[in-house]
C-alpha positions in Angstrom: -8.4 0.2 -7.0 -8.5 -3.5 -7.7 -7.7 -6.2 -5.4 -6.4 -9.6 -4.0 -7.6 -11.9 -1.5 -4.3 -12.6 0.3 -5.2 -16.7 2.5 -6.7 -14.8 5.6 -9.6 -13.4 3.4 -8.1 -9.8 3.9 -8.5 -7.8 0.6 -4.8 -6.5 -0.4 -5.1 -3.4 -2.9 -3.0 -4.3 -6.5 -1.6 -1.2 -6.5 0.4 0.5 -3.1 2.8 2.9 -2.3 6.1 2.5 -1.4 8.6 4.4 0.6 11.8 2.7 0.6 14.1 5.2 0.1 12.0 8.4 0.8 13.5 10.6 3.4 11.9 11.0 6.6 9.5 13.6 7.2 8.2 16.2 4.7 8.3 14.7 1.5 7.5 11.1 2.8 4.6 12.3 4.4 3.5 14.6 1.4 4.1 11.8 -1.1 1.9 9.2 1.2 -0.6 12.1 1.1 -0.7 12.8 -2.7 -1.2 8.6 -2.8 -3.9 8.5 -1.1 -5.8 11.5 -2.7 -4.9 10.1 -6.5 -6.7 6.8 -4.8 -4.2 4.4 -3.5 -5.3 2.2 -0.7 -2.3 0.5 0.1 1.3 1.9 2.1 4.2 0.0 2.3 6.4 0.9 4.6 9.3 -0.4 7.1 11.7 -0.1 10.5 14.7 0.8 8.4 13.0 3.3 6.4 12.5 5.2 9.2 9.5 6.9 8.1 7.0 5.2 10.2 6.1 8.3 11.7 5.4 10.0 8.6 3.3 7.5 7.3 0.9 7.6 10.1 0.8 11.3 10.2 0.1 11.7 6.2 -2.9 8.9 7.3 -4.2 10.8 10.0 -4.3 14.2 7.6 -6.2 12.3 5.2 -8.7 12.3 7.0 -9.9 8.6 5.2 -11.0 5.9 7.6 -8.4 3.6 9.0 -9.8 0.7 8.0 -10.2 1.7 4.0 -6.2 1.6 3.8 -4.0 -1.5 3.9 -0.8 -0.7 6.4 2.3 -2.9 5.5 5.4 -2.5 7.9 8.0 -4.8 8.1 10.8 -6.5 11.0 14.7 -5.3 10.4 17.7 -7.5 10.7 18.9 -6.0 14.1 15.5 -7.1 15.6 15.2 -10.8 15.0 14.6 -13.3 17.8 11.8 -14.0 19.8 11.5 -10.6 22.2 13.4 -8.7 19.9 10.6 -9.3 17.7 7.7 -8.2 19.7 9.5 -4.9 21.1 10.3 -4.1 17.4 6.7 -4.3 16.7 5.5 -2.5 19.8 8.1 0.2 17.9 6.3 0.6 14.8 2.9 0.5 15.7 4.1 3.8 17.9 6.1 5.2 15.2 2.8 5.0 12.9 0.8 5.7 15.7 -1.9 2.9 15.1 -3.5 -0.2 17.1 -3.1 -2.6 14.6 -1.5 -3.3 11.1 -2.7 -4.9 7.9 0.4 -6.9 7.3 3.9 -7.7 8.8 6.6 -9.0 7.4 10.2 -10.7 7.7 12.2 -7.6 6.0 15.0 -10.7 5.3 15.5 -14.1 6.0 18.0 -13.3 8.5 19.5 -17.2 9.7 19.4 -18.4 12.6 16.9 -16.3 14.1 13.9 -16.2 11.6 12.4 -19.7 13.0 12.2 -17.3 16.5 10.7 -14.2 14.8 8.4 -15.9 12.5 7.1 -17.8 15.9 6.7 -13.5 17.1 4.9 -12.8 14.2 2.8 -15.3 14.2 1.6 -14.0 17.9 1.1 -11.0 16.6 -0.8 -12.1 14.5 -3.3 -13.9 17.4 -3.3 -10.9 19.0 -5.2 -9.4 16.3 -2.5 -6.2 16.4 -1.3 -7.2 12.1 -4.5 -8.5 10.4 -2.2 -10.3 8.3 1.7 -11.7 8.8 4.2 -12.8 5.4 8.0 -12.7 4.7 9.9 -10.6 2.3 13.3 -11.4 -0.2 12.3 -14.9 0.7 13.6 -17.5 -2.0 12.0 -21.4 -2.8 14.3 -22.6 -0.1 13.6 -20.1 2.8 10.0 -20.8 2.0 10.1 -24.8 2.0 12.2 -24.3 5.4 9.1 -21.7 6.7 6.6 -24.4 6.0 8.0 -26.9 7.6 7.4 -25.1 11.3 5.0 -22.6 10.5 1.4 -22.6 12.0 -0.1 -19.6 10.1 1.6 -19.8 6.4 2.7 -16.5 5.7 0.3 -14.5 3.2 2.3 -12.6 1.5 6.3 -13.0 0.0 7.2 -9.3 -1.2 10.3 -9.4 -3.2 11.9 -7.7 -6.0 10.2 -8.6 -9.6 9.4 -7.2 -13.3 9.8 -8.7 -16.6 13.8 -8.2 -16.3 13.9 -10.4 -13.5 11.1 -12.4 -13.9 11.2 -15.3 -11.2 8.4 -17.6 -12.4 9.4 -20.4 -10.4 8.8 -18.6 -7.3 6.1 -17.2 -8.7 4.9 -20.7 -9.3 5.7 -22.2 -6.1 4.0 -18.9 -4.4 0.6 -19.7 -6.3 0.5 -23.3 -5.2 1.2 -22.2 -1.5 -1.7 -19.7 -1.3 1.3 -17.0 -0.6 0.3 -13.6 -2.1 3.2 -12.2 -4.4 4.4 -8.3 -4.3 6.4 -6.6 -6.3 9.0 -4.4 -4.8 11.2 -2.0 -7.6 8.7 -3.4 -10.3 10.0 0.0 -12.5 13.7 -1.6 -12.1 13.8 2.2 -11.1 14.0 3.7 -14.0 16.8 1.4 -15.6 15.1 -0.1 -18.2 12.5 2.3 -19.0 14.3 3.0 -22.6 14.3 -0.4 -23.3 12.8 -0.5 -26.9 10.7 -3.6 -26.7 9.1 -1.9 -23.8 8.7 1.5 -25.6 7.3 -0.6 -28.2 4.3 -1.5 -26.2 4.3 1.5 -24.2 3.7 3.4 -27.6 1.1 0.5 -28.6 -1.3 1.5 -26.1 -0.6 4.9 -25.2 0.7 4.5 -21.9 4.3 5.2 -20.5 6.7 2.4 -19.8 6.3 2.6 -16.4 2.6 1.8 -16.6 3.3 -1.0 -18.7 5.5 -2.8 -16.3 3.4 -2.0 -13.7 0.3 -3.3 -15.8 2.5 -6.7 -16.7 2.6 -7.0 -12.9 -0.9 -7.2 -12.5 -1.8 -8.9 -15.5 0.4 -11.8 -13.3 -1.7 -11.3 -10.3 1.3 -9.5 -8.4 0.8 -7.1 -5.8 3.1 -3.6 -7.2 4.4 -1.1 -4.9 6.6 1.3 -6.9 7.5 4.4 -4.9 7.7 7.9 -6.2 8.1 11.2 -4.2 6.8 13.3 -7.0 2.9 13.9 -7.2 2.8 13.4 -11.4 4.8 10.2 -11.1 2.2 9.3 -8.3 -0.8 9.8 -10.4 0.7 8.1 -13.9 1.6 4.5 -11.5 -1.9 4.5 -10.6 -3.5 4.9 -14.4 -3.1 1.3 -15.1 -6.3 -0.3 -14.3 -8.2 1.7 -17.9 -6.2 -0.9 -20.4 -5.2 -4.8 -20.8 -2.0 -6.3 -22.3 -2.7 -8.7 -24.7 -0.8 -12.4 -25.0 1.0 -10.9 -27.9 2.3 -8.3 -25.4 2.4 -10.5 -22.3 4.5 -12.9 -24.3 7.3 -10.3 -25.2 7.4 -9.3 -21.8 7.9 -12.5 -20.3 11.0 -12.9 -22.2 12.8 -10.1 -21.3 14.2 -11.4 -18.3 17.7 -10.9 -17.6 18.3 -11.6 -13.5 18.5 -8.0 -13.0 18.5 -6.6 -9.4 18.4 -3.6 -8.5 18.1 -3.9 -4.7 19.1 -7.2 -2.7 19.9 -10.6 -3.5 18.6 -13.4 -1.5 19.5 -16.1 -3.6 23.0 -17.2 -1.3 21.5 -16.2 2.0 21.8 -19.1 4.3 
């Protein structure tokens, strides 16, 4: 799998799983499993998932070294603050029964706490227990308000993008900070997959839709994590690194943004 540099030197895979949204136990653990046979090096998961546990366990079946896969986990709303913080981690890392993480993150920018809980992260981070630390649904403005007390700029923003809602500014504003985009629900999941223009290019290049917004992700440098329970689905996110898009296609894509969420908007969140 193809990767990033994230601003710690740590090298982030392209292409992860996610688990948002898969239920706890079996078929979290099986589809984390089927991942990381097909190849994937990268498993984003979180507290409110809670499927920590099966994360770690599909890990440890694996039977592949710790230190070949990149762990995300991330701190929930009810555990901001300072302490709150750290106990939250402590949680995790015993839930995914590991010593250490590969990155941590702000699930939200929950106000007023986050100035507290970024200050936990970042002593996590000294303690050498995430390798890495970042933010997630973090707009412009939470960012510009990060950097302004931050010691350890975050390395990574994770938030939801495709071509339909393409935030280039942040994008933009990302790339000049040295902050490592990711693409959460970068399938729109499954709601635009009929779109013609995108069948259009799908058909172009033999690939399914999905691997074409997946492959415009790249193309941008983003990070993609789109999750999938089912072992087929699994296998066809990661055959995306055999073609290119060209500008023609790139171009088309770009300007099929429309705003459209399908998870959260942080755009008013104080």
């Amino acid at each position: 799998m193809y990767h990033v540099q994230l601003n710690t030197g740590a090298a982030l895979p392209l292409l992860g799983l996610g688990v948002y949204q898969s239920a706890p136990g079996e078929s979290t653990q099986q589809a984390v499993e089927w991942a990381l046979a097909t190849g994937y090096r990268h498993i984003d998961t979180a507290r409110l998932y809670r499927n920590e546990a099966d994360v770690g366990a599909a890990l440890r079946n694996s039977g592949i070294a710790r230190d070949e896969v990149f762990v995300t986990t991330k701190l929930w709303n009810s555990d901001h603050g300072y302490d709150s913080a750290l106990r939250a981690f402590e949680a995790s890392l015993k839930d995914l029964g590991l010593e250490t993480v590969d990155l941590y993150l702000i699930h939200w920018p929950v106000h007023p706490l986050r100035r507290e809980s970024w200050r936990a992260l970042e002593a996590i981070a000294q303690s050498g227990q995430a390798r890495a630390i970042g933010v997630s649904n973090y707009t412009i403005r939470h960012l510009e308000e990060l950097l302004t007390y931050c010691e350890t700029v975050p390395a990574v923003n994770q938030v939801e993008f495709s071509p339909y809602l393409y935030q280039r500014d942040l994008l933009h504003f990302c790339q000049q900070q040295g902050i490592q985009l990711m693409a959460y629900s970068p399938l729109t999941q499954g709601h635009k997959l009929s779109d013609p223009p995108l069948q259009a290019i799908a058909a172009k290049h033999h690939k399914t839709p999905a691997q074409i917004l997946l492959r415009w992700a790249i193309e941008h440098q983003i990070a993609v994590i789109p999750k999938s329970v089912k072992q087929a689905r699994i296998q066809e996110n990661a055959a995306i690194f055999d073609f290119t898009l060209d500008p023609a296609d790139m171009a088309t894509l770009n300007h099929l943004n429309q705003n459209f969420r399908t998870c959260w908007d942080p755009t008013q969140a104080p």
